[in-house]
LUMMARMAR-826083 format. One record per residue: residue number from 1; residue in three letters; chain; x, y, z of N, C-alpha, C, O in turn. Coordinates in steps of 0.02 Angstrom, whole numbers, plus 50000, padded with zeros to 5 digits. Example, Ala and Ser with C-alpha at 12.3 -4.5 7.8 and 13.67 -1.06 7.14 Angstrom:
<nodes>
(1,'ALA','A',(50660,49716,50390),(50615,49775,50390),(50660,49835,50390),(50712,49834,50423))
(2,'SER','A',(50642,49888,50354),(50684,49947,50357),(50645,50002,50394),(50670,50057,50402))
</nodes>
This chain:
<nodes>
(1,'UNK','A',(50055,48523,51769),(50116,48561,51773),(50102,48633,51751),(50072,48645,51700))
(2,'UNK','A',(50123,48672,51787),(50103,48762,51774),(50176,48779,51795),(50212,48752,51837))
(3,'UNK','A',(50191,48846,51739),(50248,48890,51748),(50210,48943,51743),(50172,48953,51696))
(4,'UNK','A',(50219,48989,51798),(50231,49049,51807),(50280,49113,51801),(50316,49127,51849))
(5,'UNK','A',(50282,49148,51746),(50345,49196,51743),(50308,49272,51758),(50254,49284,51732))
(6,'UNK','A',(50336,49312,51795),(50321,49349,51831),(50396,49407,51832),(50454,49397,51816))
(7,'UNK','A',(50360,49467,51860),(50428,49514,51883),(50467,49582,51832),(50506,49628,51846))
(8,'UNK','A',(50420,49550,51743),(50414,49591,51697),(50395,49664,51713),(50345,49663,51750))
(9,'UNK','A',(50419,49743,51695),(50396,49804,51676),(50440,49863,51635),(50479,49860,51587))
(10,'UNK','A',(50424,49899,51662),(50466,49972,51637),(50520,49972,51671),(50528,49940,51723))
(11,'UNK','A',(50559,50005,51646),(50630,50014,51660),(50681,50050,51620),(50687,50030,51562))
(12,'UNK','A',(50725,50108,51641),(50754,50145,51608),(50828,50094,51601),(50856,50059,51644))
(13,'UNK','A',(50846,50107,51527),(50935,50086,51512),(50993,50111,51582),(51003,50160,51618))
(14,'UNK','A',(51021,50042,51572),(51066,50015,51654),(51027,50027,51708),(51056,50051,51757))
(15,'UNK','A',(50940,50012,51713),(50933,49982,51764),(50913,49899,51773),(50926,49866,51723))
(16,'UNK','A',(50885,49867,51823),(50894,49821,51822),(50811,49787,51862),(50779,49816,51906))
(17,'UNK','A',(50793,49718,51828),(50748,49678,51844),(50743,49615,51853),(50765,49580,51808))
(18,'UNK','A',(50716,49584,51910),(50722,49516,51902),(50662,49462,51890),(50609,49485,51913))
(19,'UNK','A',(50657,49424,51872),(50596,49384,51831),(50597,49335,51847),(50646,49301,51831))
(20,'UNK','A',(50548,49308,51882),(50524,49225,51910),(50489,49195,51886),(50432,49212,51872))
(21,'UNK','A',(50524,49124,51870),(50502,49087,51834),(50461,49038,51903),(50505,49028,51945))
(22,'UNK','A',(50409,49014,51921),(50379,48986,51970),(50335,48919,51953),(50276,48920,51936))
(23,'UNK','A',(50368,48869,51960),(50354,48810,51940),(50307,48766,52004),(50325,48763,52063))
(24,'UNK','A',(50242,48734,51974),(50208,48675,52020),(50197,48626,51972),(50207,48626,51912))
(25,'UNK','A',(50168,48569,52020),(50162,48483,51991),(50200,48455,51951),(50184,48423,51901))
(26,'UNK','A',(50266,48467,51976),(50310,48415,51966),(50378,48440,52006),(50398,48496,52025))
(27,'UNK','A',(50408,48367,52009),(50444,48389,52085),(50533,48422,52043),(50568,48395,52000))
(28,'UNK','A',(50542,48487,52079),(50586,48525,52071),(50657,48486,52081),(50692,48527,52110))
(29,'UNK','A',(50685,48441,52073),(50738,48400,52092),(50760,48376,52021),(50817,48354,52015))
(30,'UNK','A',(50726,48377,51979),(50753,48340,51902),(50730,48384,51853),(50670,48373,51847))
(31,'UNK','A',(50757,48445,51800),(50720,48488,51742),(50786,48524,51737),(50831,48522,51779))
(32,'UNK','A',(50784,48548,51697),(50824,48622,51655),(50762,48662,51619),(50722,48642,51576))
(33,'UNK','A',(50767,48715,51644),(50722,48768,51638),(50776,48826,51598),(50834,48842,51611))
(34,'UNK','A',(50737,48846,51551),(50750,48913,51502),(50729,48966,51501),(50668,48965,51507))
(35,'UNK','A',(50756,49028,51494),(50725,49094,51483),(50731,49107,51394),(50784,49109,51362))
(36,'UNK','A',(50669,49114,51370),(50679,49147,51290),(50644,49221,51304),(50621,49243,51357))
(37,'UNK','A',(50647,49250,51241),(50623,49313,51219),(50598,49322,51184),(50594,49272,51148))
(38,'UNK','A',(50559,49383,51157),(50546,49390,51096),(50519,49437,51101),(50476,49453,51143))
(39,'UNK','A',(50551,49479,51035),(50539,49572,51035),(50495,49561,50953),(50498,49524,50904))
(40,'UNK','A',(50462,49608,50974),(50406,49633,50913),(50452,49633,50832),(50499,49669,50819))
(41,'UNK','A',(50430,49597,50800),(50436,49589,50734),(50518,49526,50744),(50564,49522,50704))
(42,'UNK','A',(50514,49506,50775),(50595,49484,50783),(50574,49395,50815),(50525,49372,50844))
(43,'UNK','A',(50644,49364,50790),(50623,49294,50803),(50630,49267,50900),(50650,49306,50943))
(44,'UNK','A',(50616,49222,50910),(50613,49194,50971),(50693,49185,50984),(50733,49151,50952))
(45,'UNK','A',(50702,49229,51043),(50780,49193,51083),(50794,49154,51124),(50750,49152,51168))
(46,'UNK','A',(50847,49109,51134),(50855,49077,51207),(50895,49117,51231),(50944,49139,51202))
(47,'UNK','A',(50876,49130,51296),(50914,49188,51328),(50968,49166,51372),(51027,49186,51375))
(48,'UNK','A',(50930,49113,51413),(50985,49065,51459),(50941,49027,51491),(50880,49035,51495))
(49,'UNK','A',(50993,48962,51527),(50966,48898,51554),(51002,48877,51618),(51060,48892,51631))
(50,'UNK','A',(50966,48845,51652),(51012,48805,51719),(50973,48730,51715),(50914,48718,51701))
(51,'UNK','A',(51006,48702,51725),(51001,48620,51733),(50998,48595,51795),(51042,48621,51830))
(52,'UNK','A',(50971,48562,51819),(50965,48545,51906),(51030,48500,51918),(51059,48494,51972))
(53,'UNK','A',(51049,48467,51857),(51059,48393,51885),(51144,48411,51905),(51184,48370,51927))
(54,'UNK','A',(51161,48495,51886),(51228,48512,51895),(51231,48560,51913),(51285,48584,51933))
(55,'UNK','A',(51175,48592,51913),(51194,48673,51907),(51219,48719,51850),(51223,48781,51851))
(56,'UNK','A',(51237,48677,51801),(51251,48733,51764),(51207,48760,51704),(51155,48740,51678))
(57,'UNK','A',(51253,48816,51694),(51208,48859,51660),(51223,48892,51596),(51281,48900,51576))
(58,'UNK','A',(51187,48906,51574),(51206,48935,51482),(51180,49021,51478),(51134,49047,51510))
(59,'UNK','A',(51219,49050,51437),(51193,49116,51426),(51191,49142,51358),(51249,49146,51337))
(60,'UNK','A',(51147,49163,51314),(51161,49197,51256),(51223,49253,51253),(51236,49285,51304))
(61,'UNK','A',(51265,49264,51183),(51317,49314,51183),(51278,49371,51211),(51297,49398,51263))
(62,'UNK','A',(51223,49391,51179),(51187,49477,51190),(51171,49496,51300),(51156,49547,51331))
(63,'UNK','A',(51185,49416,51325),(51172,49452,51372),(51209,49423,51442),(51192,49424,51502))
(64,'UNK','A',(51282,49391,51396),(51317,49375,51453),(51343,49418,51490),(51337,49477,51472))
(65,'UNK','A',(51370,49409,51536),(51380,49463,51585),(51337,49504,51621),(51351,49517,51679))
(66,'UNK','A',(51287,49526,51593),(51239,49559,51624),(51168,49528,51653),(51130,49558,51690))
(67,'UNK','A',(51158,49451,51624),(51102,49412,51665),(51133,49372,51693),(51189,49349,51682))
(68,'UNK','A',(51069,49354,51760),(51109,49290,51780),(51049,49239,51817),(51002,49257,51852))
(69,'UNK','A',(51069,49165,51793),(50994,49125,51810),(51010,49109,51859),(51071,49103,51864))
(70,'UNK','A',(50981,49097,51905),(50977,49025,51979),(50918,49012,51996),(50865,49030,51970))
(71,'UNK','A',(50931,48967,52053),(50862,48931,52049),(50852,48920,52132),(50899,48895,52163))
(72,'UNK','A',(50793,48938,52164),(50793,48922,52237),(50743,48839,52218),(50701,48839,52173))
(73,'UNK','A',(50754,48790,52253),(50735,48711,52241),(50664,48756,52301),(50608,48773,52282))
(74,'UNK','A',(50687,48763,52357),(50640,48777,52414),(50574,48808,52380),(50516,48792,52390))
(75,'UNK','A',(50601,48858,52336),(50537,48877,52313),(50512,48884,52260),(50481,48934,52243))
(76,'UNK','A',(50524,48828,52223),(50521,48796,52155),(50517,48864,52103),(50474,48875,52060))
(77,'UNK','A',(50549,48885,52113),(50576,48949,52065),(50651,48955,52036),(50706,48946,52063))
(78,'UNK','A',(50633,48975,51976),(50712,49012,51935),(50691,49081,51927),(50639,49108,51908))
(79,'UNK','A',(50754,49102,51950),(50756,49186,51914),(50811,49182,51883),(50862,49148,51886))
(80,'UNK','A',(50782,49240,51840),(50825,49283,51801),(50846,49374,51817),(50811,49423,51802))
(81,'UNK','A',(50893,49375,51841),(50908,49444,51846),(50961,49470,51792),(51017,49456,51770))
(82,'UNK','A',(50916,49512,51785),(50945,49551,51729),(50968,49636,51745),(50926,49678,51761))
(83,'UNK','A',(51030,49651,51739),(51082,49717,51753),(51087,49757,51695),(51057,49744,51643))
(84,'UNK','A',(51116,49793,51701),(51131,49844,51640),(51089,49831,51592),(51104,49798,51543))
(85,'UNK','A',(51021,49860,51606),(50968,49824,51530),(50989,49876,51489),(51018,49927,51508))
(86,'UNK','A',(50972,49861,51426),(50971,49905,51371),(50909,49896,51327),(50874,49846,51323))
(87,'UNK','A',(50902,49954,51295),(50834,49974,51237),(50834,49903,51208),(50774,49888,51211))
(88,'UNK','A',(50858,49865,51189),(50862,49800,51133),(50850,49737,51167),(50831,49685,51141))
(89,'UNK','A',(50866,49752,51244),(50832,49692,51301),(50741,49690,51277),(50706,49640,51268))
(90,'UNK','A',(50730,49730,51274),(50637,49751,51267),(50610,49704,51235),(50626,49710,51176))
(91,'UNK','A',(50568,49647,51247),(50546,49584,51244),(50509,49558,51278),(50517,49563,51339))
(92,'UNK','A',(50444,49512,51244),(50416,49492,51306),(50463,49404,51326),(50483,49363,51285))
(93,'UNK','A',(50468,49403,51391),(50507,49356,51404),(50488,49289,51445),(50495,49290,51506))
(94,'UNK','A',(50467,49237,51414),(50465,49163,51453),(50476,49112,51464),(50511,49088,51418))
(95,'UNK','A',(50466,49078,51503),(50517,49007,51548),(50474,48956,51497),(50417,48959,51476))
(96,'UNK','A',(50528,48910,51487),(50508,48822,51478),(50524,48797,51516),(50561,48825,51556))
(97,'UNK','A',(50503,48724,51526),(50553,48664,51560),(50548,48601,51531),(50503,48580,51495))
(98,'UNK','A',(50602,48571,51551),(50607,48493,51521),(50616,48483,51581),(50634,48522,51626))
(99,'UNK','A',(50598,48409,51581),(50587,48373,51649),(50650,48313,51659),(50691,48301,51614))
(100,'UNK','A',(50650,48297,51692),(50712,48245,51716),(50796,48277,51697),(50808,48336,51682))
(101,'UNK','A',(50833,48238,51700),(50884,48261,51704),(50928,48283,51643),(50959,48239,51613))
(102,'UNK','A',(50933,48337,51626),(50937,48361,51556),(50998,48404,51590),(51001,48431,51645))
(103,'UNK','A',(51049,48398,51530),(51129,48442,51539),(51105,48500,51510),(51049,48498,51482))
(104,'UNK','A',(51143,48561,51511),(51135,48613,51495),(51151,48623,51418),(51138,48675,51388))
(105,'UNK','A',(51186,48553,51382),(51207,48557,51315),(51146,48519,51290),(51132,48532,51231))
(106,'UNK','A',(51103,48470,51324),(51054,48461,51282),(50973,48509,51284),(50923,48510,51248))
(107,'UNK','A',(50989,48537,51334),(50911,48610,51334),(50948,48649,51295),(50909,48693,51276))
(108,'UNK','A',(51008,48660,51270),(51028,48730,51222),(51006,48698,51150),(50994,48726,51097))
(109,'UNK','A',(51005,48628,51166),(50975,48599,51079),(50920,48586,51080),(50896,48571,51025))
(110,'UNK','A',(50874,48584,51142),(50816,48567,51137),(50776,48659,51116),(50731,48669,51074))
(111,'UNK','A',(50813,48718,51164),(50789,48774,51138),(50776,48797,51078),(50725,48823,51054))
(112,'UNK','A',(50860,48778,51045),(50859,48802,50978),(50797,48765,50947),(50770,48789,50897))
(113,'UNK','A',(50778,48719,50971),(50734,48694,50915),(50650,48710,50935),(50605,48696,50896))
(114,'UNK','A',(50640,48733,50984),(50608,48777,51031),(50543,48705,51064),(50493,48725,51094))
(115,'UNK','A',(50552,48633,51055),(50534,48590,51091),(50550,48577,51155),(50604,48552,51172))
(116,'UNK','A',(50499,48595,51200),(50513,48588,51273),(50443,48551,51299),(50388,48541,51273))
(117,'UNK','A',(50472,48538,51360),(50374,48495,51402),(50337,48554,51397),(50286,48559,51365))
(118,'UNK','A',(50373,48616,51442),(50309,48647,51460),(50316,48726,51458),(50375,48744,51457))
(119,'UNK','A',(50270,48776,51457),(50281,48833,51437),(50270,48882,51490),(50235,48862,51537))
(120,'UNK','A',(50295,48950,51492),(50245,48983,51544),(50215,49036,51502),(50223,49037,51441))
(121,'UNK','A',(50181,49078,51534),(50148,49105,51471),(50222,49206,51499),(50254,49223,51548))
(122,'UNK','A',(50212,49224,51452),(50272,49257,51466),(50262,49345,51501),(50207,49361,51523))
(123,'UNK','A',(50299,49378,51501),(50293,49417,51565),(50359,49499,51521),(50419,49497,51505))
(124,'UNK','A',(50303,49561,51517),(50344,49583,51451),(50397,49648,51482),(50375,49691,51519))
(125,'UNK','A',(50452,49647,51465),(50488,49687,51479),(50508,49742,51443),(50532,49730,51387))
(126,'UNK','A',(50501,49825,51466),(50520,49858,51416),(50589,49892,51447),(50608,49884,51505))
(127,'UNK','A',(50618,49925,51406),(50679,49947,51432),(50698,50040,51384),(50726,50049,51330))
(128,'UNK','A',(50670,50089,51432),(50676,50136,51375),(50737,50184,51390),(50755,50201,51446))
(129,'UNK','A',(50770,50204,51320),(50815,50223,51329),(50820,50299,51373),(50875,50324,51384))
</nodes>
C-alpha cells in the first residue's frame, strides 16, 4: 500500500492550491482518508477527512470554508483544495488512510490519536503573506 501526496508549493495569501493524495494496492471502494499538517515548531493537525462508505466529510474550525476534500474512486485519489490560503496555512501537509469502512466520526478519533494503516510521506506548503 503507497500514498502519494503531491501538489504542495509557494503561494501568495488568498491564493489557492490543490493537493493529491494518490493511493495504490488496495482497492479504493472501502477507507477514509485524512489530510493533517504540521507547521514548524507546532503540533500535528487533522485538517479534514472523507469516508468512502458515505461520503462524508469532516473539516477542522481553522479551515472550514475555505478547504474542501473529494475523492475521484476512478483515480484512486483525494484532493484537497485549498482557497483563501493564509500565512498560518504554511505546513507541510499529509494523507493517511484506514482501510475498510470507517465513518467520518471514527477517522476524526482515529486522527486525534494520530493511529492510522498508512501514511504518505507529506508534500510542503508555504503561503507568504
Amino acid at each position: 500500500v503507497q500514498l502519494q501526496a503531491s501538489g504542495g508549493g509557494l503561494v501568495q495569501a488568498g491564493g489557492s492550491l490543490r493537493l493529491s493524495c494518490g493511493a495504490s494496492g488496495f482497492s479504493f471502494d472501502h477507507y477514509a482518508i485524512g489530510w493533517f499538517r504540521q507547521a514548524p515548531g507546532k503540533e500535528r493537525e487533522g485538517v479534514s477527512c472523507i469516508s468512502s462508505s458515505d461520503g462524508s466529510t469532516y473539516y477542522a474550525d481553522s479551515v472550514k470554508g475555505r478547504f474542501t476534500i473529494s475523492s475521484d474512486n476512478a483515480k484512486n485519489t483525494v484532493y484537497l483544495q485549498m482557497n483563501s490560503l493564509k500565512p498560518e496555512d504554511t505546513a507541510v501537509y499529509y494523507c493517511a488512510a484506514v482501510l475498510g469502512d470507517t465513518t467520518v466520526q471514527a477517522m476524526r478519533v482515529m486522527m486525534a490519536s494520530g493511529i492510522l494503516d498508512y501514511w504518505g510521506q507529506g508534500t510542503l506548503v508555504t503561503v507568504s503573506s
